[in-house]
N, C-alpha and C positions, 0 to 999 in steps of 0.2 A: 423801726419799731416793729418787733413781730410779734402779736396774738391781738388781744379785742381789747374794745373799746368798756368802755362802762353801759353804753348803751348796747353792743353788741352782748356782754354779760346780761343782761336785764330781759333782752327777746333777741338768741340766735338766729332766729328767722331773716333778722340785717346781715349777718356774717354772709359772702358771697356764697352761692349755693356750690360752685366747685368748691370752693374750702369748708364748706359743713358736709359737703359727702366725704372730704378727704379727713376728715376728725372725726366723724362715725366711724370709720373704715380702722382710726387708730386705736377706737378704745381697746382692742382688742391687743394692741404692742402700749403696757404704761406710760413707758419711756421716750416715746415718742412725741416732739415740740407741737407735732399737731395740735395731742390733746390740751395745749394751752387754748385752744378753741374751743373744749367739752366744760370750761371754766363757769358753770353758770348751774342755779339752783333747777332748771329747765333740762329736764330728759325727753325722751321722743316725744312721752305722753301727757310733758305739764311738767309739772312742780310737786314732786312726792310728797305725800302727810299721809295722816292716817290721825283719824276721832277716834279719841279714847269717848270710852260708852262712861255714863255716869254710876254704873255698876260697878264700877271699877275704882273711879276716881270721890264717888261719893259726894262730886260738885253738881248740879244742875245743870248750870251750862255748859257747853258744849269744850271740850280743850281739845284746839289741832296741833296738832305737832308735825313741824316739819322735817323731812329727812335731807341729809346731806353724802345720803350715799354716793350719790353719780358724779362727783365730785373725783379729777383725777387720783386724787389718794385715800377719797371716801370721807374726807371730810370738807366742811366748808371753812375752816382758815387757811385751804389754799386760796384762797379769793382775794383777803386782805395781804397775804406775802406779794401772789402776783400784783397787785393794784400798788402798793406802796413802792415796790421794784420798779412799775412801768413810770410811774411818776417824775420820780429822782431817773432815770434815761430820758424819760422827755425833757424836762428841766437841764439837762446835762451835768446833772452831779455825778454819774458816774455812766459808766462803757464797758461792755465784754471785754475779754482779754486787759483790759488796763484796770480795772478793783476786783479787788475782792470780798465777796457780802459776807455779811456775820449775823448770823440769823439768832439773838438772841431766850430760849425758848426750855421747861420742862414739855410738852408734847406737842400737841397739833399744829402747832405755829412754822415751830422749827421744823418739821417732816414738810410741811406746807414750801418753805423756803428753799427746803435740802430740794425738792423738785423744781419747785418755779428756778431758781439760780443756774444750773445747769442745763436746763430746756434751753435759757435765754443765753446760755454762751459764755458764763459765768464760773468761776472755781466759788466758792461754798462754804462758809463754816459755820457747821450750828453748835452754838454753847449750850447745855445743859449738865444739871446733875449725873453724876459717877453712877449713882445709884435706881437711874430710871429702869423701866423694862430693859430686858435684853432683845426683846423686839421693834422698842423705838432707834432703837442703835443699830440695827441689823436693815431697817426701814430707810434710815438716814446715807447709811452709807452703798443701799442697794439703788440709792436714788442719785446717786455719785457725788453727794456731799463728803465733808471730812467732818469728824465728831471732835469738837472741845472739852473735853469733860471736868466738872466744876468739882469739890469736895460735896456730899452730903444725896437727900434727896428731894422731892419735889417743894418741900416747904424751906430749902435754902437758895430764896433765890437774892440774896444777898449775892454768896458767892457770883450768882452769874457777871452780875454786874460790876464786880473788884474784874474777872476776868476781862470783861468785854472793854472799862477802861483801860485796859493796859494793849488791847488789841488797838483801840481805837486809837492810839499811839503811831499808829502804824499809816501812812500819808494811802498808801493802796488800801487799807480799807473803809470800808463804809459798812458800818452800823445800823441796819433797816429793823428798829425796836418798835414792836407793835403797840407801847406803853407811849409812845410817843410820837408815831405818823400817823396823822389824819386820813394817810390815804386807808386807812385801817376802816377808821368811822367809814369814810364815805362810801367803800365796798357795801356796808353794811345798810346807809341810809338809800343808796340810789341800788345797790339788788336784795338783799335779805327781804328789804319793805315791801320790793314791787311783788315779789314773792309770797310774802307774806298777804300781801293785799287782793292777788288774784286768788288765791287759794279761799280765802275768807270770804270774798264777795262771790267767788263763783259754787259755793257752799249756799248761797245767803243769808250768811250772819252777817252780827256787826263786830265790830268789837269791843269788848268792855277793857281789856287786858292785855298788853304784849308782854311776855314774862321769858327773860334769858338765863343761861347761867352766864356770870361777868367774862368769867376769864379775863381780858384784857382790857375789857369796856367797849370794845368797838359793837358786841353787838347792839348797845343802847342806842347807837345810829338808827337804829332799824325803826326803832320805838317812839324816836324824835321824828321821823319820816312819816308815819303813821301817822303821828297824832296831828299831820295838818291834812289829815282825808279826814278822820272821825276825830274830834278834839275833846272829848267825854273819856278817849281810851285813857287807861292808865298804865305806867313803863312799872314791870317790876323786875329788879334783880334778886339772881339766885346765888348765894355767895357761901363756901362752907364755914363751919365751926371753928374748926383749926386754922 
């Protein structure tokens, strides 16, 4: 098994100090399996946010916002790909070189996977719509994935899934649906929260409110983790119109 732990995500400072100098040293090559060690909401200097002023936001209290910049692909659902991915290897559902992953996704999931799968030794394929950016595609395959491309665009994700049953067909592959692995949530309950929690108490707020957008629901882990420090918080999801 190579990269971190769920606790080594949470506080790198566990990760062995030769392998956090040799993962600083990577961020600099993307590509590079080190940064499976940069996998954590923690950059040199903490846990990014930044407080929107109420001048802005027009609430009273205080709203943080965390950033997922430092994150190997700048965002944070590379956390749940890699955590879902290490799971199923430790379990032995599947092995480098003998499956191959199918990262079903319209964005950050799949770019998440298209990286974590070939770090870990893996061939790759993320399904999405035909009609995404031409830079989630150019992301996908600069990350040495292969692209599946479904009919339609981000609101057919029907299609993906006619697609992915008929891959799942296929005995060498394996299916890491972030609608369906908990290791999704628990990315989220055991780093997003601890994150979230340093950031808040070392502010000294409380909190009244954890507020995601869904996307795939794992970050409501975050919000269930929370509420057994402060039990008063309230989880709110951000879901679009359409």
């Amino acid at each position: 098994m190579f990269g971190p732990t769920f606790a080594e995500m949470r506080d790198p400072s566990l990760i062995a100090s030769e392998t956090r100098l040799k993962a600083r040293e990577a961020r600099g090559r993307p590509l590079d399996p080190l940064n499976l060690f940069n996998l954590s909401w923690k950059s040199e200097g903490g846990v990014p946010f930044t407080v929107l002023p109420e001048a802005l936001t027009g609430v009273w209290a205080p709203i943080v916002v965390l950033s997922a910049r430092h994150f190997p692909t700048g965002s944070h659902k590379v956390g749940p790909a890699y955590s879902i991915l290490a799971e199923k290897q430790v379990e032995g559902q599947c092995a480098p070189g003998e499956h191959t992953l199918v990262f079903p996704s319209t964005g950050n999931y799949g770019i998440g996977g298209a990286w974590v799968g070939p770090r870990m030794g893996y061939r790759s394929l993320v399904v999405l719509p035909e009609e995404m950016s031409a830079e989630r595609f150019e992301i996908i395959r600069g990350s040495g994935a292969e692209v599946v491309a479904t009919p339609g665009s981000e609101s057919n994700v029907k299609e993906i899934y006619d697609k992915v049953r008929e891959l799942r067909a296929n005995s060498a592959h394996r299916v890491l649906n972030q609608f369906e692995e908990f290791g999704n949530y628990r990315f989220h309950f055991h780093c997003t929260a601890t994150a979230a929690l340093e950031v808040v108490q070392g502010l000294g707020l409380g909190f009244g409110a954890f507020v995601s957008a869904m996307g795939s629901a794992g970050t409501i882990g975050a919000g269930e983790a929370i509420k057994r420090h402060h039990p008063g918080c309230a989880t709110g999801a951000v879901e679009p119109v359409q």
